[in-house]
C-alpha positions in Angstrom: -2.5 47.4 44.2 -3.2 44.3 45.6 -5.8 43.4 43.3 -3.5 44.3 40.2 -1.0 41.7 41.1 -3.9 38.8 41.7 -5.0 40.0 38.1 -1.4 39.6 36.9 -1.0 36.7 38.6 -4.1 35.4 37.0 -2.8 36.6 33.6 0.9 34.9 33.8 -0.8 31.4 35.1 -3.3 31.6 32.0 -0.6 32.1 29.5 1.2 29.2 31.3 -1.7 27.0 30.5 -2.1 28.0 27.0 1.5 27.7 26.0 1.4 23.9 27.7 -1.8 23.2 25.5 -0.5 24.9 22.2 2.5 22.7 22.8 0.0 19.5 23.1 -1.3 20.4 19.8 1.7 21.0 18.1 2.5 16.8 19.1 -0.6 15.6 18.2 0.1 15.6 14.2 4.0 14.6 14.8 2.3 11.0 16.4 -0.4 10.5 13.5 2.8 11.5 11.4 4.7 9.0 12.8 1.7 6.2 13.3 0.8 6.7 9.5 4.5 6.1 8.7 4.4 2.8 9.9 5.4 -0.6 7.7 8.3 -1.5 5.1 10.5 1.1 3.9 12.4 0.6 0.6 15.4 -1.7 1.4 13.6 -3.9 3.9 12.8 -7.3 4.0 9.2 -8.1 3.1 7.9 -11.2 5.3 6.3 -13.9 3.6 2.4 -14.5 3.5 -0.3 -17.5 3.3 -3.4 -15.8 1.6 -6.5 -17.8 0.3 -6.8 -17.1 -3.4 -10.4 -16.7 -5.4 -9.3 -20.9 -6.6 -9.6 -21.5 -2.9 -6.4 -22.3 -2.5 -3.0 -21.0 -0.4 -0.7 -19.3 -1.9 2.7 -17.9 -0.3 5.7 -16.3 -1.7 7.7 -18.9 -1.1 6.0 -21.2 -3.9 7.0 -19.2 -6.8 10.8 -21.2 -7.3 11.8 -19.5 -10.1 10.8 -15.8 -10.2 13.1 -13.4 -9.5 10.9 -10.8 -7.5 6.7 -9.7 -7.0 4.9 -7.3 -8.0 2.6 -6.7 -4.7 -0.2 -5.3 -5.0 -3.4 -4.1 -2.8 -6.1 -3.5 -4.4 -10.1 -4.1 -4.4 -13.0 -4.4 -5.9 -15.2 -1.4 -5.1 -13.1 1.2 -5.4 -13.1 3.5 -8.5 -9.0 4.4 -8.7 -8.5 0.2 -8.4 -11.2 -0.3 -11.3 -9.2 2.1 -13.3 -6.1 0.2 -12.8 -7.1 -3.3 -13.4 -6.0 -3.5 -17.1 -3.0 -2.2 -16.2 -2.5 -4.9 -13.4 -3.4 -7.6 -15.9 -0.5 -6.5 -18.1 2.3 -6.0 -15.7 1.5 -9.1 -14.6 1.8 -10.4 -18.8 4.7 -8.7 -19.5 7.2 -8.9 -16.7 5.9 -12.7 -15.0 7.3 -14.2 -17.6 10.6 -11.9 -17.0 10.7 -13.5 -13.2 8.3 -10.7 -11.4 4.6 -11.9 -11.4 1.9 -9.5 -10.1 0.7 -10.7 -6.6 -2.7 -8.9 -5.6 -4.0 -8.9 -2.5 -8.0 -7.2 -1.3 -6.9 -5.5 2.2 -10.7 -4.4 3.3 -12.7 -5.6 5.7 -15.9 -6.9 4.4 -18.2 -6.1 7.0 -17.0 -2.2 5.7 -17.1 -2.8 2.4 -19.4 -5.6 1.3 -18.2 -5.3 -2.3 -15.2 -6.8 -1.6 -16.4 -9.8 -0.1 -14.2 -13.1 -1.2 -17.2 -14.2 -3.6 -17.2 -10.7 -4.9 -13.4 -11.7 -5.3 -14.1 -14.6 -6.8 -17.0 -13.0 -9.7 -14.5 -10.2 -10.3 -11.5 -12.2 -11.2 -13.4 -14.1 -13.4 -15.2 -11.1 -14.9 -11.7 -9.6 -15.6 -9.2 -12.7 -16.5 -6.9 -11.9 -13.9 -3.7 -14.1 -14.7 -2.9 -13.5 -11.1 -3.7 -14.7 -7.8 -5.9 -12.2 -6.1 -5.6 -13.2 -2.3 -7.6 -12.7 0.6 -6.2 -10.8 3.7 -8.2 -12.2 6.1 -7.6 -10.6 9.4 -6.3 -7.8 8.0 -2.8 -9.0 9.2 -0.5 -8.4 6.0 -1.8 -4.9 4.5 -0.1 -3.1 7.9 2.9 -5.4 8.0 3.6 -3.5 4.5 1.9 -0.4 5.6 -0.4 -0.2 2.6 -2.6 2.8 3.1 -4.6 2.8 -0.5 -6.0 0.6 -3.3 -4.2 0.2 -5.2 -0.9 0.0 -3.5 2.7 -1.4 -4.8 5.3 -2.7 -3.4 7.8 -4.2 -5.8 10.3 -7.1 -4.3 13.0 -8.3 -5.3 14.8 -11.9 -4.1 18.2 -11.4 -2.5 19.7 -14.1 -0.7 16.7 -16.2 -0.3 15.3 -12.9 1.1 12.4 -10.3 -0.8 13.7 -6.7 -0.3 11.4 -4.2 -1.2 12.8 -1.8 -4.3 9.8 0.6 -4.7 6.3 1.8 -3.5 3.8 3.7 -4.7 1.7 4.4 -7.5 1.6 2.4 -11.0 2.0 5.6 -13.0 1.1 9.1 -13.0 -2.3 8.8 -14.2 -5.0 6.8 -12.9 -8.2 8.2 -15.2 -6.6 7.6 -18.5 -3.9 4.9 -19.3 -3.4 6.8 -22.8 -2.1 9.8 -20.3 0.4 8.7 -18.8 3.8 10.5 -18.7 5.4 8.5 -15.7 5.8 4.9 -15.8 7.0 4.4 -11.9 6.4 0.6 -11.4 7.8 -0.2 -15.3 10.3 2.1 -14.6 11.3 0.3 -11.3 10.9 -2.7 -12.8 12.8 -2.2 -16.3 16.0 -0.9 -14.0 15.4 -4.5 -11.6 15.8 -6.0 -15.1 18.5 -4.5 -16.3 20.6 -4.9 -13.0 20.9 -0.6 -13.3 19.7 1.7 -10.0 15.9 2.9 -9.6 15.7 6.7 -10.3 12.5 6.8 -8.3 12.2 4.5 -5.4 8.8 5.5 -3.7 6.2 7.7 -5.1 2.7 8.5 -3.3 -0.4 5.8 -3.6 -3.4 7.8 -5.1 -6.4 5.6 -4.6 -9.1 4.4 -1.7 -8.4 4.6 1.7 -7.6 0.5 3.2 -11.3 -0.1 4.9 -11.1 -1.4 8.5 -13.4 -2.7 10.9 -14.2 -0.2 14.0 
């Protein structure tokens, strides 16, 4: 008898301990969850930036006087989604900068992780590609988080209020990032045409499909 109630005693303390560490577990997720969530939410107010562009010079928010919003976006040179998407950056930027939103890109990687995206890399692939954009720098890594950009590419479409730039949308440029002749969903035209037109955005934030952000270890 004795021994039967050390063995339950045994039994009741062990399902003690696994209960506590299933509970553990269960947390673990929630706080990546909630780390991962981290950065601007549509309606915030999107801090301005000094970033070195590929001309070598520093280029803020701030300096564009008359547009109306940015068209933010992270994005690189190695990866395969943001090569995909680099036609398409170049003509956002053509047809709505004139329209007061110009395309702002900025390379969030670390190049000691990804040597391809080195600023001379920058610098070669700007040219190779006639970006009519600046295409900054974020040395430091300092910006990318302060938006919580997770992918190349990444948008973030602002919007000037009160000398303030509230974000509108973020997310993807469109639905298809292999074929631009594909594409069904529009998001950052969409977002964009409504900005335009003074009318509400019908889809606000939409998930980034591309290259994880590289960071140093």
């Amino acid at each position: 008898m004795k021994n039967l109630k050390i063995l339950m005693t045994a039994f009741v303390v062990g399902l003690g301990l696994l209960s506590f560490t299933t509970i553990n577990d269960d947390k673990a997720p929630q706080k990546q969850s909630n780390a991962s969530s981290k950065g601007y939410g549509v309606g915030d107010e999107a801090t301005d930036f000094k970033l070195k562009n590929v001309d070598g010079k520093m280029v803020s928010l701030r300096e564009f006087k008359s547009a109306k919003g940015f068209i933010v976006i992270f994005t690189c040179n190695h990866c395969p989604y943001a090569k995909k998407y680099e036609d398409r950056i170049v003509e956002l930027d053509k047809k709505y900068k004139d329209q007061g939103y110009p395309v702002i890109a900025i390379n969030p990687n670390d190049p000691s992780v990804q040597p391809e995206d080195g600023y001379k890399q920058m610098i070669d692939r700007a040219k190779e590609k006639g970006f009519t954009f600046p295409y900054l720098v974020d040395e430091g890594q300092k910006v990318f988080p302060q938006y919580g950009a997770t992918k190349t590419p990444h948008v973030f479409v602002l919007q000037k209020e009160n000398g303030k730039n509230i974000v509108k949308y973020i997310g993807a440029i469109d639905n298809n990032y292999e074929n631009p002749n594909d594409v069904s969903e529009y998001y950052a035209q969409d977002a964009l045409n409504a900005l335009i037109k003074g009318e509400p955005i019908k889809m606000t934030k939409t998930v980034a499909i591309g290259c994880t952000v590289k960071v140093k270890k």
